[in-house]
N, C-alpha and C positions, 0 to 999 in steps of 0.2 A: 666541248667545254661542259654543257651537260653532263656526259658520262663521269667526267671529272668529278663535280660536286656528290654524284650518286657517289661515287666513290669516296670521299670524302666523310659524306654523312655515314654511309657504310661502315666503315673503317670505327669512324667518332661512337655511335651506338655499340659495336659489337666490343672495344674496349672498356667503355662502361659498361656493359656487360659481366665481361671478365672482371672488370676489378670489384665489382657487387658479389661476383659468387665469390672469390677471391675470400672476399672481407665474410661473408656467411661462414665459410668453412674455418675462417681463423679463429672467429667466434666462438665456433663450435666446437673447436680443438683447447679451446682455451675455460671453457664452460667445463668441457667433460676433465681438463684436467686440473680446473679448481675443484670440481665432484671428488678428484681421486684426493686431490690432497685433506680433503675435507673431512673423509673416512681416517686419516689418521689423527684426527683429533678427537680424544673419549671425551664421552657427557658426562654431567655430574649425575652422581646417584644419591638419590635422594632414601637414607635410611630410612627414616621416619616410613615412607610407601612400602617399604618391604619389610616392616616390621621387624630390623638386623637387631638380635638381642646378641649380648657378651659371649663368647666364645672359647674356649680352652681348647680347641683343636688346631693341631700344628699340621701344617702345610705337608701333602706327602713327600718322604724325603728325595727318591729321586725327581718328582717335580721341583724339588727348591735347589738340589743340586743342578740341574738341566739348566735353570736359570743363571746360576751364577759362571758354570762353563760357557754359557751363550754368553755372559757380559766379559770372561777372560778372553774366549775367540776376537768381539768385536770392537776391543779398546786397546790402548798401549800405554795408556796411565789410569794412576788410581783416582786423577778426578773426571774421568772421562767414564771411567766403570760406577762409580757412582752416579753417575748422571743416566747411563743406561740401566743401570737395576730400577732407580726408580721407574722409566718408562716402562721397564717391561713385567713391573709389579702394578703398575697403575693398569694393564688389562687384565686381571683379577678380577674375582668378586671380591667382595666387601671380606667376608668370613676368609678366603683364601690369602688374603693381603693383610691378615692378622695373625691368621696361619703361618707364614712366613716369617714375622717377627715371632712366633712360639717356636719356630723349627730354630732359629738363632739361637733365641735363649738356652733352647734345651743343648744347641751344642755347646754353648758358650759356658753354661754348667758342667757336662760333662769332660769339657776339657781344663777344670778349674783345677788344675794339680801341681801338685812341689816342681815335681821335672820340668814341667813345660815354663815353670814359672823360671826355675835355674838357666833353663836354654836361654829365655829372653832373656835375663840377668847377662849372659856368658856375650850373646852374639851383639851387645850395645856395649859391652865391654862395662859394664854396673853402672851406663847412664839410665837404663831404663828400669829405676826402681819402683817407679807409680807404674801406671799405664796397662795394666798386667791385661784387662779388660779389652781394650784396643790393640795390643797383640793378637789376641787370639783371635779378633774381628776381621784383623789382617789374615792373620792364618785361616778364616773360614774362606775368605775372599780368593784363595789359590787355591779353590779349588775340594773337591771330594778326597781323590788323592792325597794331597796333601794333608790336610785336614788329618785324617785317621793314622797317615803314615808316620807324621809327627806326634802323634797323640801316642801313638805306641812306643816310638822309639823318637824322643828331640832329638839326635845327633843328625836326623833324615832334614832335618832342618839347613846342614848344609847343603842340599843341594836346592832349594829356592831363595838362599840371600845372596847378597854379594863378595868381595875379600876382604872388606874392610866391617868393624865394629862400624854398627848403625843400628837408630833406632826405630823398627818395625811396628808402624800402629797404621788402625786405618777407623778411625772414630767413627766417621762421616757411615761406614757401613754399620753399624746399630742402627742407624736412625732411617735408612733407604724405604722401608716399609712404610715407618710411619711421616715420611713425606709424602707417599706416594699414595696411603688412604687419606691424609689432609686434602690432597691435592682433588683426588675423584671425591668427596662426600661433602667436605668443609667440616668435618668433624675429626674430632681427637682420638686416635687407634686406644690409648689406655682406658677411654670410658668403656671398650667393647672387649677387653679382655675379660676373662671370668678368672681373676686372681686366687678364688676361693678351690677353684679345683684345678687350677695350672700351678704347681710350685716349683716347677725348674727353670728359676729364674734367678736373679743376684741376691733378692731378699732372703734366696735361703743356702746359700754357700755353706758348704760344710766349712769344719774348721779345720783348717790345714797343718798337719804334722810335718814341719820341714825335716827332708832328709841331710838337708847343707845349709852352709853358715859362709857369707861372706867374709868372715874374722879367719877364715880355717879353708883357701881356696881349693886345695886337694877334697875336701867333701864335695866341691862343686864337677871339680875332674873325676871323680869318682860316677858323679850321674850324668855326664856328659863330656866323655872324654875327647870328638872329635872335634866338638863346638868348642872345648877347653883349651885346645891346643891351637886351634887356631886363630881363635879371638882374643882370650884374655891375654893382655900384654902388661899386668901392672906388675 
């Protein structure tokens, strides 16, 4: 009977035991994996410490192209892609995440042209008479490729929309940057532009010589004949 209870007590001690280290090592798994998760949340940065003056330097372009391939890889809509450019612009610096809004603008300037404007016109079928802006933000959003390949020739444009007239805007991308300095500083990306020596931007749009005229649809077939043919239906 003795040997019993020894056994018993045995038994009783060496399970609390185990269930002590048990509860340590969950502890511990559970400590080091709120550390990891913890690393993925950025601090704020405080301009004012680092003395961030206005800035006129645009982001390098395949660094800003790399970013927007990484957000087409890892999304399958466009408010999904917006939600990850911001994040992956918020691990920037300050100057680099305004960078990024200058690398916009400057393309968003250089693709400010009659053709590209005619394309959008042709593939909404003439719903998309404003907008011209958000087009092409859409159009930066597909990418490098795309971008330039349309920029040279709109017709290249069929081959990233759909078969039906629609309209292609993506607003939400102008502004991914300067959520994503709001977000890391608490301050406003426009006070840190340097406007005085950045001019490729909307305030200074040349003024556009249309090659075509809605009233006269064959000028528009004439600059985009395979976008013409297969969207305009009126």
């Amino acid at each position: 009977m003795r040997h019993h209870y020894f056994f018993l007590s045995f038994l009783l001690v060496h399970t609390t035991i185990g269930y002590s280290q048990n509860n340590i090592t969950n502890s511990a798994e559970l400590t080091a994996n709120t550390m990891a998760d913890s690393t993925e949340v950025l601090s704020k940065i405080n301009l004012d410490s680092i003395h961030f003056t206005a800035s006129s330097e645009m982001l390098d372009e395949e660094s800003y192209w790399a970013i927007i391939e990484k957000s087409i890889q890892e999304t399958t809509n466009q408010e999904d892609q917006e939600v990850f450019l911001i994040s992956e612009i918020e691990k920037l610096s300050p100057k680099e995440m305004v960078g990024f809004r200058l690398r916009t603008d400057k393309l968003l300037f250089d693709s400010y042209t009659s053709d590209l404007w005619c394309a959008n016109y042709i593939i909404s079928n003439g719903v998309a008479d404003d907008g011209f802006d958000y087009f092409r933000c859409w159009l930066i959003s597909k990418g490098k490729e795309a971008y330039y390949k349309a920029k040279e020739n709109p017709d290249y444009l069929v081959n990233i929309v759909g078969n039906e007239p629609q309209v292609y805007d993506f607003e939400g991308f102008w502004h991914v940057s300067l959520s994503a300095f709001k977000n890391r500083t608490d301050k406003e990306a426009y006070a840190y532009i340097d406007y005085e020596n950045f001019k490729t931007n909307d305030e200074h749009y040349p003024i556009l010589e249309f090659n075509w005229n809605i009233d006269e649809p064959q000028t528009m077939e004439k600059v985009c004949p395979v976008l013409f043919k297969k969207f305009w239906i009126k």
